[in-house]
C-alpha beads as a LAMMPS data file, in Angstrom:
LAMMPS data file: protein, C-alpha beads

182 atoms
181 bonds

1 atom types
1 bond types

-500.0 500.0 xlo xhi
-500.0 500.0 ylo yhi
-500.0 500.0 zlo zhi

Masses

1 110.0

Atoms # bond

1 1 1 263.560 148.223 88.143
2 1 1 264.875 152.024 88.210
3 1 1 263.201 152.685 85.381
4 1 1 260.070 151.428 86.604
5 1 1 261.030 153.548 90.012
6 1 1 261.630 156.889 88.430
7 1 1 258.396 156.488 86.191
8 1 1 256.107 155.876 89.453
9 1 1 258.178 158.372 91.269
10 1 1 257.581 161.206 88.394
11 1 1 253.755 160.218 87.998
12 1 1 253.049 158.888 91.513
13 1 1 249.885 156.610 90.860
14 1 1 248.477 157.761 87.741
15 1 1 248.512 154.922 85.861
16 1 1 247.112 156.085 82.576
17 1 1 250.730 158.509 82.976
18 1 1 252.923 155.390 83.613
19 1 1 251.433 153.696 80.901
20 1 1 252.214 156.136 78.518
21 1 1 255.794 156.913 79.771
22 1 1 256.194 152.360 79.558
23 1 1 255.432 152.971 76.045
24 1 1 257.598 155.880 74.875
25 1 1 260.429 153.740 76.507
26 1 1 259.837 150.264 74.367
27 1 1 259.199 152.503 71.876
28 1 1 262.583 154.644 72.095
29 1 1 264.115 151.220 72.838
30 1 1 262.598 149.353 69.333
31 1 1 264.157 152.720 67.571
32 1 1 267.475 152.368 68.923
33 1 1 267.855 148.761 68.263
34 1 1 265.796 149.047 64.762
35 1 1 268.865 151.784 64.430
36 1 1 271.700 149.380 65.063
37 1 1 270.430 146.033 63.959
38 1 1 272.547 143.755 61.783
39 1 1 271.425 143.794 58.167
40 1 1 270.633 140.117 58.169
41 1 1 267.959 141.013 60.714
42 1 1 266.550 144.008 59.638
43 1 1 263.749 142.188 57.289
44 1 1 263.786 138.921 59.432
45 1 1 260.708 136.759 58.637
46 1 1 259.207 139.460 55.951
47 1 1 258.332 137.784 52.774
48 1 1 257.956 139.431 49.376
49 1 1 254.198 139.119 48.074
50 1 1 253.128 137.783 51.218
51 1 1 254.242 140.680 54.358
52 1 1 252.531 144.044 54.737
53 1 1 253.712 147.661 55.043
54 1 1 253.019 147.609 58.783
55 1 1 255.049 144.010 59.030
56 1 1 257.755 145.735 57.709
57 1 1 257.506 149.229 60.216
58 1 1 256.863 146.450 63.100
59 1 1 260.200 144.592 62.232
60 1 1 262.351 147.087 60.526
61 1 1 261.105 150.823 62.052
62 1 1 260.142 153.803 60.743
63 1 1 261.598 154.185 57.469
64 1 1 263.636 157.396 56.763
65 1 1 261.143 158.555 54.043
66 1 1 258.270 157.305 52.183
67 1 1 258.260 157.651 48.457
68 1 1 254.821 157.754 46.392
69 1 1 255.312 155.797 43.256
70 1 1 253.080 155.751 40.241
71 1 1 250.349 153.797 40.605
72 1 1 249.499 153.617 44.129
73 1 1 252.893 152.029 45.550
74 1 1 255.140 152.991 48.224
75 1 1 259.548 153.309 48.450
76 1 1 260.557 152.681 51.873
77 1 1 264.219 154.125 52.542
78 1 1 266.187 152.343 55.209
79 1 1 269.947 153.725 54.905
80 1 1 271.982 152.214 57.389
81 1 1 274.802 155.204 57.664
82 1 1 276.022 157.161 58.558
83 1 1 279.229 155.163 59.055
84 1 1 277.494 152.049 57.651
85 1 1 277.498 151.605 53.678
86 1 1 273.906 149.913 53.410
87 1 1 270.925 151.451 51.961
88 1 1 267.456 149.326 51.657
89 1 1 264.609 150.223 50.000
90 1 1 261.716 148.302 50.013
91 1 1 258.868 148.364 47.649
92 1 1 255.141 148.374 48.555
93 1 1 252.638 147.594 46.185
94 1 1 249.608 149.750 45.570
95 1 1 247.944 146.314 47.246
96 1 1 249.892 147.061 50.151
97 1 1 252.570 144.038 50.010
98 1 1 256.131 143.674 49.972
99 1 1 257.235 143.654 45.966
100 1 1 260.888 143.817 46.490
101 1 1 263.699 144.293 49.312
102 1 1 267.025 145.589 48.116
103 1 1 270.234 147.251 49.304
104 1 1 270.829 149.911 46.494
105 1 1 274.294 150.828 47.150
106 1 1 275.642 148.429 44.534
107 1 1 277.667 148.854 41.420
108 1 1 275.036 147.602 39.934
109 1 1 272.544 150.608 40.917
110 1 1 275.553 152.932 40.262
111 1 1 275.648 152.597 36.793
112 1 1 271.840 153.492 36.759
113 1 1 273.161 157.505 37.243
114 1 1 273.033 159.366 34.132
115 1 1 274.245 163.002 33.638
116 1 1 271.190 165.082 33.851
117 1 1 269.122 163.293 36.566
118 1 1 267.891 165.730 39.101
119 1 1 269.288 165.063 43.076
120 1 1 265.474 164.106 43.444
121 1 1 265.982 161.043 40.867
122 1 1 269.215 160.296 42.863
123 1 1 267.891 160.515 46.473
124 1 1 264.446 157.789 44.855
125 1 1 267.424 155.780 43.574
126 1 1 270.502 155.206 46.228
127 1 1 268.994 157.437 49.122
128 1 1 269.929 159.327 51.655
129 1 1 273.529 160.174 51.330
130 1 1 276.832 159.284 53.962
131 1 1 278.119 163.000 53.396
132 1 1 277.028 166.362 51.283
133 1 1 279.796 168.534 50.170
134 1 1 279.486 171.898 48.622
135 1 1 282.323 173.238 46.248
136 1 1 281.537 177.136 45.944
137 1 1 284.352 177.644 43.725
138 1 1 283.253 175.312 41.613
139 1 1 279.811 175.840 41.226
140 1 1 279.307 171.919 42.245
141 1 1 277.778 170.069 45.169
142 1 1 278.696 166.169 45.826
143 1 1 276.996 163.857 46.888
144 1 1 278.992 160.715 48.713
145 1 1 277.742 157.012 49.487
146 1 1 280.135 154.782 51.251
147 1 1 279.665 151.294 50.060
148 1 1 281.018 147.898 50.324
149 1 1 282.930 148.077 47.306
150 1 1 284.516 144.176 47.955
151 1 1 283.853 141.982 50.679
152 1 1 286.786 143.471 52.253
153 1 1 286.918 147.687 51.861
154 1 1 284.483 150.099 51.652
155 1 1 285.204 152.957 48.952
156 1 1 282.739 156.049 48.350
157 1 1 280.718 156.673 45.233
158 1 1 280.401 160.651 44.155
159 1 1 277.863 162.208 42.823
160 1 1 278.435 165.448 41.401
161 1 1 275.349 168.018 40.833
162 1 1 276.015 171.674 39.059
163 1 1 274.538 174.704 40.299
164 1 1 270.921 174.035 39.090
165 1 1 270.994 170.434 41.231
166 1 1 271.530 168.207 37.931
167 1 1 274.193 165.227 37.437
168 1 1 277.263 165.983 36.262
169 1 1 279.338 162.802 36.396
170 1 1 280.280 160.607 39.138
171 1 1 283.237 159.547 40.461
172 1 1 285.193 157.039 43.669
173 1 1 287.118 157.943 46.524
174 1 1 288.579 155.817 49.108
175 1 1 286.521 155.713 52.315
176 1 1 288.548 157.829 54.534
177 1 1 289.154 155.144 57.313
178 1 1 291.438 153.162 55.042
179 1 1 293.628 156.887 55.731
180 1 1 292.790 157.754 58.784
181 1 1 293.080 153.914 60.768
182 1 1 289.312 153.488 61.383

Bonds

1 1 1 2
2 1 2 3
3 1 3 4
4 1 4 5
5 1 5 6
6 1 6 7
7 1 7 8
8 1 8 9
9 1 9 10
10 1 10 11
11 1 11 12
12 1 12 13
13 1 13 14
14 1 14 15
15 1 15 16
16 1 16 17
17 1 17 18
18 1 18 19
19 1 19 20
20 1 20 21
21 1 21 22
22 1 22 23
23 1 23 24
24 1 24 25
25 1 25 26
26 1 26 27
27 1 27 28
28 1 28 29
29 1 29 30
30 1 30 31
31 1 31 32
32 1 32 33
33 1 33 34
34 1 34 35
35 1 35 36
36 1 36 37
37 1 37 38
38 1 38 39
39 1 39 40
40 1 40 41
41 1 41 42
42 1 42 43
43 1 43 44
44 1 44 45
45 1 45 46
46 1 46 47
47 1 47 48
48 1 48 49
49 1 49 50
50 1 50 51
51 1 51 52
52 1 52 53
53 1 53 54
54 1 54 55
55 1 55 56
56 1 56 57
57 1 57 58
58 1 58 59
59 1 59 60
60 1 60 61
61 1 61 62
62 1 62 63
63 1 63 64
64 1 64 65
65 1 65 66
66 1 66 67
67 1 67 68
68 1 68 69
69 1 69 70
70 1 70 71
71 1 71 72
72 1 72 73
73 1 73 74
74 1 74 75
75 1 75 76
76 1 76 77
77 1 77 78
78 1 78 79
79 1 79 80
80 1 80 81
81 1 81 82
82 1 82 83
83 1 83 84
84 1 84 85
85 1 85 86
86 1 86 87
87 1 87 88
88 1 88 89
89 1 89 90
90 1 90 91
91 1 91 92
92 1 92 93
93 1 93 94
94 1 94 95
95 1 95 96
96 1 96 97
97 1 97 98
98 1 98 99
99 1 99 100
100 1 100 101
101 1 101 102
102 1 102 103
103 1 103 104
104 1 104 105
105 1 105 106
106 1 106 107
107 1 107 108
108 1 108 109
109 1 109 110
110 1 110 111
111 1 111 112
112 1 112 113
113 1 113 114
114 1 114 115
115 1 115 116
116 1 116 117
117 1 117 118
118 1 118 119
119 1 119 120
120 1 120 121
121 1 121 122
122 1 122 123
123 1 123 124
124 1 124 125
125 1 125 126
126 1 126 127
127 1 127 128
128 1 128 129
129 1 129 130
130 1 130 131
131 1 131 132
132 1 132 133
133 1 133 134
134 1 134 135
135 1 135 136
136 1 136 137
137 1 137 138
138 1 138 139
139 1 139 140
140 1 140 141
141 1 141 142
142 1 142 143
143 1 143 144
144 1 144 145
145 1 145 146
146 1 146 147
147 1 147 148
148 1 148 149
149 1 149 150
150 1 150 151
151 1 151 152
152 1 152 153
153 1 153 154
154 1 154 155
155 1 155 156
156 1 156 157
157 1 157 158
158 1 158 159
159 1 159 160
160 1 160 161
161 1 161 162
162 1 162 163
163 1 163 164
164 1 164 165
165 1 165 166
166 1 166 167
167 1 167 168
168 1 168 169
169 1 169 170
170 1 170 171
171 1 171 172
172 1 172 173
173 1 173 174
174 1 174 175
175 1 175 176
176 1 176 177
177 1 177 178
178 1 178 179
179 1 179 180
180 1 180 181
181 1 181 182
């Protein structure tokens, strides 16, 4: 109710005003709790060839980014950082249904990075990134992804771009809360 109290006090009776404000609330709320939901409920009830784009945004939020693919489709980036070691990506198809849900920080999409892929190529591929670190001295800029690396610890996977933002190698650090206790 003191939500409700401070809207009508701010907009007295106008109730196209209190409307409005009603909204941007449930909306901020369905952000913060799209921000913070468990994985296992993130996608609830979407099916692949079946759900829409908009299913998806009404269930899982606003995607990070959007990526255009080839052909009509759509990449939908859902990284669940930055201290959680999830990334989704979702796939639309230029029909506009779900082709494919799937958490890309794997080993599995890991040993897709090749030397020579641009940051672009890595961002389409694991997504946004837990922490950037430049190395001046160097000449080298990494790029880190916490991960689940066994059911039990999390571990980071490098990336490691030269000067003109191509791959390198890659390499693993531990995740610095096995370190620093949490």
């Amino acid at each position: 109710m003191g939500l409700i109290s401070s809207v009508l006090a701010l907009f007295g009776c106008d109730q196209q005003k209190v409307d409005e404000a009603m909204k941007k609330a449930g909306d901020t709320a369905r952000a913060t709790w799209n921000s913070v939901k468990p994985d296992s409920q993130l996608f609830k009830g979407i099916v692949v060839g079946e759900s829409s784009e908009d299913d998806v945004r009404r269930q899982a939020g606003r995607p990070e980014i959007v990526w255009e693919e080839e052909g009509g489709g759509r990449r939908l980036e859902y990284p669940r950082g930055p201290e959680g070691a999830t990334t989704w990506m979702v796939t639309i198809g230029a029909d506009g249904t779900v082709r494919v849900i799937e958490q890309v920080l794997s080993a599995e999409h890991f040993a897709r990075v090749r030397a020579g892929m641009s940051q672009d190529d890595i961002r389409r591929l694991l997504g946004k990134p837990t922490k950037v670190e430049a190395f001046a001295l160097k000449q080298e800029e990494v790029w880190g992804y916490r991960w689940w690396e066994s059911a039990q610890e999390k571990a980071f996977f490098n990336v490691h771009f030269d000067a003109g933002g191509k791959v390198t190698h890659t390499s693993r650090s531990d995740d610095p809360s096995r370190t620093q206790g949490g």
